[in-house]
Each structure stands twice: as C-alpha cells, then as structure tokens.
C-alpha positions as CSV (number, residue, x, y, z in Angstrom):
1,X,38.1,1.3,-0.4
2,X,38.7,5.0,-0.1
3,X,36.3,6.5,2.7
4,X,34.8,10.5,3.1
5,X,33.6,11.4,5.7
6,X,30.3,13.7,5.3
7,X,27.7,14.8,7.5
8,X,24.5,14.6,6.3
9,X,21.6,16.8,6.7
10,X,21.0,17.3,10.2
11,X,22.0,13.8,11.7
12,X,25.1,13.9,14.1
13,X,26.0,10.2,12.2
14,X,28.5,10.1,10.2
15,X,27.7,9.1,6.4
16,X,30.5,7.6,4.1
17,X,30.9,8.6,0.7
18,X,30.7,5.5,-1.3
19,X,31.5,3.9,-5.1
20,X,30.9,0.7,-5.1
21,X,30.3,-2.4,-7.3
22,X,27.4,-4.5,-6.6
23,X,27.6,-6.7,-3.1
24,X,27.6,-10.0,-3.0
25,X,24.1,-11.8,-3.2
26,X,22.2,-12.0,0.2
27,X,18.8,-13.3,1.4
28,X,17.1,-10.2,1.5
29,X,17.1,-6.7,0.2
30,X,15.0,-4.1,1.8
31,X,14.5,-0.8,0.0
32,X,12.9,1.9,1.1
33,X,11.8,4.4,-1.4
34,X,11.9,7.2,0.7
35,X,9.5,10.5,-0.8
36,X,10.7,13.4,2.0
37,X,10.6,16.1,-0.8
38,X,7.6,17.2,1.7
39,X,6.3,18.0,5.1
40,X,7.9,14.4,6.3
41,X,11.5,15.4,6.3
42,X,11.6,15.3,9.9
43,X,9.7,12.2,10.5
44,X,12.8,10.9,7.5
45,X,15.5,11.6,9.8
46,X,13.9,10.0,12.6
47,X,13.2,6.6,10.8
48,X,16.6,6.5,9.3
49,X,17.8,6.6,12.8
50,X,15.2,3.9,13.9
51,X,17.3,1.6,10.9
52,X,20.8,1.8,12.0
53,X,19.4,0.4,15.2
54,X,19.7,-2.7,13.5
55,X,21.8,-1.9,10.1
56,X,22.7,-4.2,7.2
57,X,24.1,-7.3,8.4
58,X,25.3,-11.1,6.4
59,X,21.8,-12.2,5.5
60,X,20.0,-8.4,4.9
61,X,20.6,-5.1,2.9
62,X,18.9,-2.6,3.7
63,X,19.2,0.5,1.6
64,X,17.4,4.0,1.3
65,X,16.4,6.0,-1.8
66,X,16.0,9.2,0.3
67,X,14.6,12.9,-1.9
68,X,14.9,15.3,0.8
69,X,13.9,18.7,1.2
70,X,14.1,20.6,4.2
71,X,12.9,24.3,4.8
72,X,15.5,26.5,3.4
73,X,17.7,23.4,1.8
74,X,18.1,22.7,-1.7
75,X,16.4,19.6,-2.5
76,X,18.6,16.7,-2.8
77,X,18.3,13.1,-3.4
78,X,20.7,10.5,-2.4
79,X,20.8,6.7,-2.2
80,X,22.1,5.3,1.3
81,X,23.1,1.7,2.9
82,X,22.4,1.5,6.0
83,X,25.0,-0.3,8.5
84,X,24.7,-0.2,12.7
85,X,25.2,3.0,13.8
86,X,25.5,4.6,10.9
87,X,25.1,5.3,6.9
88,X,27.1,4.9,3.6
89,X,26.4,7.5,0.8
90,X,26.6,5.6,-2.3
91,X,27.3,7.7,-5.6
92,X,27.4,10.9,-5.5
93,X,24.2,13.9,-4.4
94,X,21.4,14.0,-6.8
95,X,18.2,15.7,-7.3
96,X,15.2,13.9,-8.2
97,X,11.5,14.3,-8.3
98,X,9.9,11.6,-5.9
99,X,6.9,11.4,-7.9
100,X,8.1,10.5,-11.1
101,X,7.9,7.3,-12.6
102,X,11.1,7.3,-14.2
103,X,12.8,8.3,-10.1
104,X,10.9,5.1,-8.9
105,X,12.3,3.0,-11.8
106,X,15.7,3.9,-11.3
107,X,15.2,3.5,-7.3
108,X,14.0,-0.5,-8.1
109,X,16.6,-1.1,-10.7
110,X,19.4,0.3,-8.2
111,X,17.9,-2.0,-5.3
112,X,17.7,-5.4,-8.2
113,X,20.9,-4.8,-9.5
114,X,23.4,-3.3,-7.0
115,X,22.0,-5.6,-4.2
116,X,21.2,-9.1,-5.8
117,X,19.1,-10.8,-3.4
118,X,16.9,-14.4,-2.8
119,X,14.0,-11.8,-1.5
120,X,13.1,-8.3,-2.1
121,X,10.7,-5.8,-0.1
122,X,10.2,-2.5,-1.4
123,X,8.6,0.2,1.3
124,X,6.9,3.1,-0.5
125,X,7.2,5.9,2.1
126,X,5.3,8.9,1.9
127,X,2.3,10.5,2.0
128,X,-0.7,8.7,0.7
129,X,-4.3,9.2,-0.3
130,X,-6.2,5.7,-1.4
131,X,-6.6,4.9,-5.3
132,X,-7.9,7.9,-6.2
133,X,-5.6,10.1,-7.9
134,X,-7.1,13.2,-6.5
135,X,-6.4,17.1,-7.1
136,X,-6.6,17.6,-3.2
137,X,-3.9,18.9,-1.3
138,X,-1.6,18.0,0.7
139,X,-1.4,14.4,-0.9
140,X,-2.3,12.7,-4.3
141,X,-1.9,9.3,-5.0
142,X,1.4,8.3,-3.5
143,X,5.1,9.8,-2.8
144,X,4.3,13.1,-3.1
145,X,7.1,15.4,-4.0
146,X,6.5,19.7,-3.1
147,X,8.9,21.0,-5.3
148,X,7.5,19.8,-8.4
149,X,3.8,18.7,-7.3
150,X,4.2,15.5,-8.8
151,X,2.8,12.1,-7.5
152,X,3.1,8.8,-8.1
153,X,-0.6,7.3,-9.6
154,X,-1.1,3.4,-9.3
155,X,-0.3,2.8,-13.0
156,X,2.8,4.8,-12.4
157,X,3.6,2.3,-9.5
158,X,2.5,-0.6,-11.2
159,X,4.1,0.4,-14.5
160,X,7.9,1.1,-12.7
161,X,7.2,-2.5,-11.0
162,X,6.3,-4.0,-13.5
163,X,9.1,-2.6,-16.3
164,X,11.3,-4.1,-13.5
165,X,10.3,-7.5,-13.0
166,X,10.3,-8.1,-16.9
167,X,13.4,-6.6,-17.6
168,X,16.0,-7.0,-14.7
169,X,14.1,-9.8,-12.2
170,X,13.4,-11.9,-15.4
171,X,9.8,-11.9,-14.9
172,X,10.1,-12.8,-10.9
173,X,8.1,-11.1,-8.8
174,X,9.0,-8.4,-5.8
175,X,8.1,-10.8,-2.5
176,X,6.8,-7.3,-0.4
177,X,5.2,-3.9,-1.1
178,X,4.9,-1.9,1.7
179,X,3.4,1.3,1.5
180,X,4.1,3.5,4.6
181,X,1.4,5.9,4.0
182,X,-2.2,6.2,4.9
183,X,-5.6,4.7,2.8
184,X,-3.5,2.3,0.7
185,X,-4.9,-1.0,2.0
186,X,-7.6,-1.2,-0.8
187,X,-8.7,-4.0,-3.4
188,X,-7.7,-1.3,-5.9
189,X,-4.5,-1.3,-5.1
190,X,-3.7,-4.5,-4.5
191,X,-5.1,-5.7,-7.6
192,X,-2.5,-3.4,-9.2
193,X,0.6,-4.6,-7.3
194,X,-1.0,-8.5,-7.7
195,X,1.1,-8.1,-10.9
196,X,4.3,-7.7,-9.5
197,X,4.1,-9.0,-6.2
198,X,3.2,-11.4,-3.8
199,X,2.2,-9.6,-0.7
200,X,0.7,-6.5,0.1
201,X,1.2,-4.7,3.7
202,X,-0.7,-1.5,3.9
203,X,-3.6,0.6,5.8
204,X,-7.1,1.0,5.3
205,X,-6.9,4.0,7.8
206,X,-4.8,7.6,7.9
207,X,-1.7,6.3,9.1
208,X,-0.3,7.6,13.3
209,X,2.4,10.0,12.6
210,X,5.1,7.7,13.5
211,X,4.3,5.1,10.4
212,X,5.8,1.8,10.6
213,X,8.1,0.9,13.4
214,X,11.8,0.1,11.5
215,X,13.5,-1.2,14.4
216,X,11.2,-3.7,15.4
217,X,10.7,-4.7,11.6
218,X,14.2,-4.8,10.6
219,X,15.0,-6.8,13.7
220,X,12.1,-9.1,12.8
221,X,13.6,-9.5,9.4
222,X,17.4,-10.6,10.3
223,X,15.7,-13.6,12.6
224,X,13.0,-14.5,9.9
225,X,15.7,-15.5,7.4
226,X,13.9,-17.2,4.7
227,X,10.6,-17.5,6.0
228,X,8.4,-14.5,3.8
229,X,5.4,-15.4,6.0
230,X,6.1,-14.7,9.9
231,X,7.8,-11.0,8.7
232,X,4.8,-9.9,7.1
233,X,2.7,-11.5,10.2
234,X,5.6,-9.7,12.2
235,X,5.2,-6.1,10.4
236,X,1.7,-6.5,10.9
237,X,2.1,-7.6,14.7
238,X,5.2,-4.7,15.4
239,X,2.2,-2.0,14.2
240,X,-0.2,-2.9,16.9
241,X,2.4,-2.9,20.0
242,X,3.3,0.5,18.6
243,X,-0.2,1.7,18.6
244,X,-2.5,-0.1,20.8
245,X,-3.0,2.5,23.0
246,X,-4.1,4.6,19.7
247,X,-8.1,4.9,19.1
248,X,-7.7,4.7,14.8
249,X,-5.3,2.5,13.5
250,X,-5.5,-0.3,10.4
251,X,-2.7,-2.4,9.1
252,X,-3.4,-5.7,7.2
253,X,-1.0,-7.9,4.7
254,X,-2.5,-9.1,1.6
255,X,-1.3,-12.8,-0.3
256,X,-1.8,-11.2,-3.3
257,X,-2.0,-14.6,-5.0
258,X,-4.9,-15.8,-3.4
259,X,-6.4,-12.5,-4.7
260,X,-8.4,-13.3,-7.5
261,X,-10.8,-15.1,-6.5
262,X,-12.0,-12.3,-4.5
263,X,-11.8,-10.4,-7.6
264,X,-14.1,-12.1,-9.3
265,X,-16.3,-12.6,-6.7
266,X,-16.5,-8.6,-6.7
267,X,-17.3,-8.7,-9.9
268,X,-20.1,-10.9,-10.2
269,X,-21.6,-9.2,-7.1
270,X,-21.2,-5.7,-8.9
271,X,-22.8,-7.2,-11.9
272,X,-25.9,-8.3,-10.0
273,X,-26.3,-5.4,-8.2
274,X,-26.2,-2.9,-10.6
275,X,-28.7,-5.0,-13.4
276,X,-31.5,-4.9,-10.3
277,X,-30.2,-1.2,-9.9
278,X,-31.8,-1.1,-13.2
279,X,-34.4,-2.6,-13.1
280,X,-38.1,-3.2,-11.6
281,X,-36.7,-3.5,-7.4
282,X,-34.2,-0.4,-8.2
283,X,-35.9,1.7,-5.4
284,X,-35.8,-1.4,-2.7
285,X,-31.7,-2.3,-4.1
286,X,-30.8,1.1,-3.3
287,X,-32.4,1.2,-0.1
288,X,-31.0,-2.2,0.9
289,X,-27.3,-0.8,-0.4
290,X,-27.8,2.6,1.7
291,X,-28.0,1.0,5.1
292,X,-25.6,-1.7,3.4
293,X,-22.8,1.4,3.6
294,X,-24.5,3.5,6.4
295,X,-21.8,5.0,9.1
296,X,-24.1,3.0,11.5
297,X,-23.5,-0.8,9.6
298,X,-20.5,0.0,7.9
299,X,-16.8,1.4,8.6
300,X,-15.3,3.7,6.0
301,X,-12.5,6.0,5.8
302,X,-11.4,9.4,4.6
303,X,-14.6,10.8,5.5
304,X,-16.5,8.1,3.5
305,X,-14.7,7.6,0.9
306,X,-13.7,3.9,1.1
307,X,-15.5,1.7,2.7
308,X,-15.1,-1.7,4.5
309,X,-15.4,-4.7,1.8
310,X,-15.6,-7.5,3.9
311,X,-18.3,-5.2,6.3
312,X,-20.0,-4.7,3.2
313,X,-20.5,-7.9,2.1
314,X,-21.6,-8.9,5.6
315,X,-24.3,-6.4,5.8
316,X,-25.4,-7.2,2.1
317,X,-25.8,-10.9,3.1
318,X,-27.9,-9.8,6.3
319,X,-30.3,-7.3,4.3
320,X,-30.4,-9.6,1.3
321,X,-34.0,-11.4,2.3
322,X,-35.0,-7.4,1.6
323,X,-33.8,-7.1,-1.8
324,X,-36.8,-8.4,-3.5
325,X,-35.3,-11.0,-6.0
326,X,-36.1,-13.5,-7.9
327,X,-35.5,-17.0,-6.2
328,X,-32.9,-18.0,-8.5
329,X,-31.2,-14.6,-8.1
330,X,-31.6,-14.4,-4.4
331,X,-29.9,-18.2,-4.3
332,X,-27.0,-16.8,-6.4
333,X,-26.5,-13.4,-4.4
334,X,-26.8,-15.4,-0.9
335,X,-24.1,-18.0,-2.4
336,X,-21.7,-15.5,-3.6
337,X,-21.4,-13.4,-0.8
338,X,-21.3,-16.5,1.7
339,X,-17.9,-17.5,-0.3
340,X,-17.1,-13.7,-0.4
341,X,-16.9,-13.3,3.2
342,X,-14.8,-16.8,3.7
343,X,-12.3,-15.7,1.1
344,X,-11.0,-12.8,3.5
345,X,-9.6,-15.7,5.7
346,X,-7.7,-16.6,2.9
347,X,-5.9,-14.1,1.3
348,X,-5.7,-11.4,4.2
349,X,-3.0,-12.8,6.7
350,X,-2.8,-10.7,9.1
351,X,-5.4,-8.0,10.2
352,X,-5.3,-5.8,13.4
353,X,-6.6,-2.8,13.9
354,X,-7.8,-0.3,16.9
355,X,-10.9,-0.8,18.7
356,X,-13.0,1.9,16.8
357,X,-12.1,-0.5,13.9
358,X,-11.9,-3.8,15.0
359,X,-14.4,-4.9,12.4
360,X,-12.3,-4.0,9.8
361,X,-11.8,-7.3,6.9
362,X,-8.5,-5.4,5.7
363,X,-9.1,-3.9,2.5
364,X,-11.3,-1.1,1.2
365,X,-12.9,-0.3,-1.5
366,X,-13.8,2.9,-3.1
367,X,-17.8,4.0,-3.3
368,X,-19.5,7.4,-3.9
369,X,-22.8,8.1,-2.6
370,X,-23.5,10.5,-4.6
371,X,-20.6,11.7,-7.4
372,X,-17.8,9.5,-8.6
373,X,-14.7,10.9,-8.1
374,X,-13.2,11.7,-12.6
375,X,-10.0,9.9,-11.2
376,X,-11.7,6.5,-10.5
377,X,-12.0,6.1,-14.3
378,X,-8.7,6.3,-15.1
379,X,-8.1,3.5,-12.7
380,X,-5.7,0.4,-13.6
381,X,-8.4,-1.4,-11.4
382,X,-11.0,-0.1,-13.2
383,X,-9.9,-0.7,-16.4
384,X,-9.8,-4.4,-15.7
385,X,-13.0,-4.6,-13.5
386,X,-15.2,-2.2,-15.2
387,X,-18.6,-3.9,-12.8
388,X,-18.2,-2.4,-9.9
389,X,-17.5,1.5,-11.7
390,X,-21.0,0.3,-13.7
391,X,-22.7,-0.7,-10.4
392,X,-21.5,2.8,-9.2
393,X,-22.6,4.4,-12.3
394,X,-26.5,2.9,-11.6
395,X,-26.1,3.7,-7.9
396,X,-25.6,7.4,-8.3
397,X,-27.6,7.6,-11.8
C-alpha cells in the first residue's frame, strides 16, 4: 500500500494518507466521534496524543471521526486510525458539520462497516449540556459545531443510533456510549440510548477540562479482551485516579438493560405525586417535595437544573410520614420508593464521584422549580414518559 506522508494540524506526528478496504474483523472497535469544530480544538490534539500511547493493536481498533477547527484554519473534518506513535488519514480531507445527524450517521456507519468488530464503543466527544436542548450558549444538547451552530439533540443521537443498528448491525445493539462531555449522566438520556445500547458511561456533573483519560482507558481495553463489564468498571475507576484530588467530579456507567424497571418505577411515583399535587394535601405535597429537592437535602447540578434521582427518592421516603395520605396510598408510595432506591444497585455499575458529591446515585433527572424549560417537551424521554413532565406541570401550576 502506497503511503503519504502529511502533517496534520499542529501535531509533530506524522499522519499517513490512507485508502483502504475494510480490516479484518477484531474484538473491538472504539470510535470516537470527535466534535472539535469549537473551543476544544486544543484539548483534541492533546487526547489524540493520549491514544497513540497505546494505538490499534490485534484485538482493538481504535479510530477518530475528528471536525476540527482551529482559530484562523478552515474547518476540516477527517477520519483517522490510530496506531502507536502515530496516525493514518483514511480517505481523503472533508468538511462536515459535527452537529448534524446525517455527519453522526455517516461516522457510525464508517466505524460498523470499515472496522467489523465482536464489540463496539462509540465516545461522543464534545461539549455537552444535559437533555435539554437549550438556546444557551456555548453548548446545546451535544457535539456542538461553531461554524454552523448546530447541535446534536437526543432524538438526533438516538435516531443516527438507531438507523444504524437496524440497517448495518442487523438489529444488534452498540455495547458502549460514552459521552465525554458534561451533564449527560441523566435517566433522560439513557432511556434514549437504552434503545441502542447496552451501557451508558457518562457524568451527572460539568466535566474537569481534561475529560476522560484515553491512555489509561485504551490500555484498559486491550487487557479486557472480551469481558464488556471490568472496561466500563475500568473507565469508571481510570476517571477517579485522574481526579481525586478534584472537589466536583461525577462519572457513573449505566446497564441500560436493567433500566426499565427504574423507568417505571418513575413513573408510577410521578403519577402519584402529581394526582395529590392536585388534590386536597396539594399545599403539604409541595411542601414535602420542596425540602425533598432543597440544596440542603438534595444534590443537583447546572445550577439546579438536574437533580439527584436516587437522593430524591431517599429524601421522599424520609419525608413521606408528612405527606398526608391515605393509608393505602402512603403503603404504595413507601413501597415504591423502597424498591426505587434498591434498583440503583442494580443497574448503575459503577458510581464514583468527588467528595462534594459523594452521595450522588448516578443519574439525574431534570426538575424546574418554577418554569419548565419549552425543550423538555420535545423530549424522546418525554414522549414516552409523559408522568413525570405532568407531575412537573402540577408542581409549577
């Protein structure tokens, strides 16, 4: 195979030029969608660094989607594998828009096709903002791209993923979604990747500038082999050594099919909530539900805006003698949020999280105390769990 040499952006590595079929069929198959169309270009270069530390090897691919833009550059987009100590172009420069669902679906179908593989994490890299799909700068939604100001919403991710998994996987699911951006580590969003995949690694919390530590997880990777389970306890474990010394930090991993049972839980306790919301013990509900979410009971995040499920729960089972219901009620709340709590165990793998956190249960949940946010209705969440928008709807009514 012919070989150019090229030097890319401002890495001293050399990259190689690259047209190649697709490689033979490996274990695994890490792609990193990588949305540097932004204020992250620098942080790019340095993580692409931090994966030829370990590089491609027998048993692991490890390939890059990278949209770059740096001050005074065009805006270019190209897709990398990454070997030790340095990086083959393949296919030639493009320009794409990071935030487009049609750039993510081409991304995933590159990664399926190109680089058949037993297992398959996808890392969406970028700037993040929770669920909400937000007109607030500088991030919305998820890989946020300047040039254009487009975003990626979590029907766009789901609806890429999902176009994907029907018609190139076969209907198989993606084993990992990573999302190496901040507030992503919500019951939101991992009901929407529940359709496509079977873990879930993201943060509750704004994310330290460094993001997820590639050496360490790569590395963890190529002596996991088959084992799914100890490299997503391992991503998980690789965050905290990075950042113990760090005051706010979250970073939990999700078996998104142990997830539904949660769900529903949810959505029976949504259901009770806001009928008593509406009812004759409204005033003492929303009394119990304010020091339920107070900064003093309860941890939240982006200024409020999530908070805390499993912390929730906890402090709606301790306040519940105070909520005034009927004894058949009462029995029924008590009972739902005693399995509620215990389902956390069960589905949320790995949890850690800084000492200003360390009650954290690993996923949030989105609640307004006084407006809901117009993007929250548009929701692939709520769409499909319209209780806890209508227990929202009585709380702020």
């Amino acid at each position: 195979m012919k070989k150019y040499v090229l030097y890319f952006l401002s890495i001293s590595t050399l990259f190689f030029f690259v047209n190649s079929d697709a490689a033979e069929q490996k274990q695994w198959t890490v792609l990193v969608y990588m949305a540097a169309a932004n204020d992250l270009s620098t942080r790019a270069l340095a993580d692409l660094q931090d994966m030829m530390k370990v590089g491609s090897n027998s048993s692991m691919n490890i390939i890059v989607y990278l949209t770059i833009q740096q001050e005074g550059q065009p805006k270019q987009t190209k897709k990398l594998y990454i070997e030790q100590g340095s990086i083959q172009q393949i296919g030639p420069v493009l320009k794409r828009d990071s935030g487009d669902i049609a750039t993510l679906a081409e991304a995933l179908q590159w990664a399926c096709l190109d680089y058949p593989s037993d297992h398959i994490i996808v890392d969406l890299w970028n700037h993040g903002d929770g669920p909400l799909n937000r007109n607030v700068l500088p991030s919305k939604g998820v890989c946020y791209d300047y040039d254009t100001g487009h975003y990626l919403t979590d029907r766009d991710c789901l609806n890429a993923f999902l176009w994907i998994k029907d018609n190139v996987r076969c209907g198989k699911n993606f084993d990992i979604v990573i999302c190496d951006a901040c507030l992503l580590a919500s019951l939101e969003m991992a009901y929407t990747f529940s359709a496509v995949a079977d873990y879930f690694i993201a943060s509750q919390e704004v994310m330290p500038k460094g993001g997820l530590q590639y050496n360490y997880l790569l590395s963890s990777l190529a002596k996991q082999n088959n084992d799914t389970l100890s490299f997503v306890n391992g991503v998980v474990s690789a965050y905290e050594k990075a950042y113990s010394g760090l005051s706010h930090y979250t970073l939990s991993a999700t078996d998104l099919n142990a997830l539904f049972p949660l769900v529903d839980n949810v959505n029976c306790i949504a259901h009770i909530l806001s009928s008593q919301l509406k009812g004759k013990n409204a005033s003492a509900i929303k009394n119990i539900i304010k020091k339920c979410v107070s900064n003093n009971t309860c941890l939240s995040f982006d200024k409020g805006i999530y908070i805390d499920l499993y912390q929730f729960y906890k402090n709606l089972l301790r306040f519940s003698a105070d909520t005034k219901l009927t004894r058949t009620v009462s029995q029924q709340f008590k009972q739902l949020l005693t399995v509620g709590v215990g389902l956390f165990s069960k589905l949320v793998m790995a949890n850690v999280a800084s000492k200003n956190y360390k009650q954290a249960g690993g996923l949030s949940i989105y609640f307004s105390k006084y407006k809901i946010d117009p993007s929250y209705y548009g929701l692939y969440w709520t769409e499909k769990n319209p209780n806890w928008l209508n227990f929202l709807e009585a709380y702020v009514g």
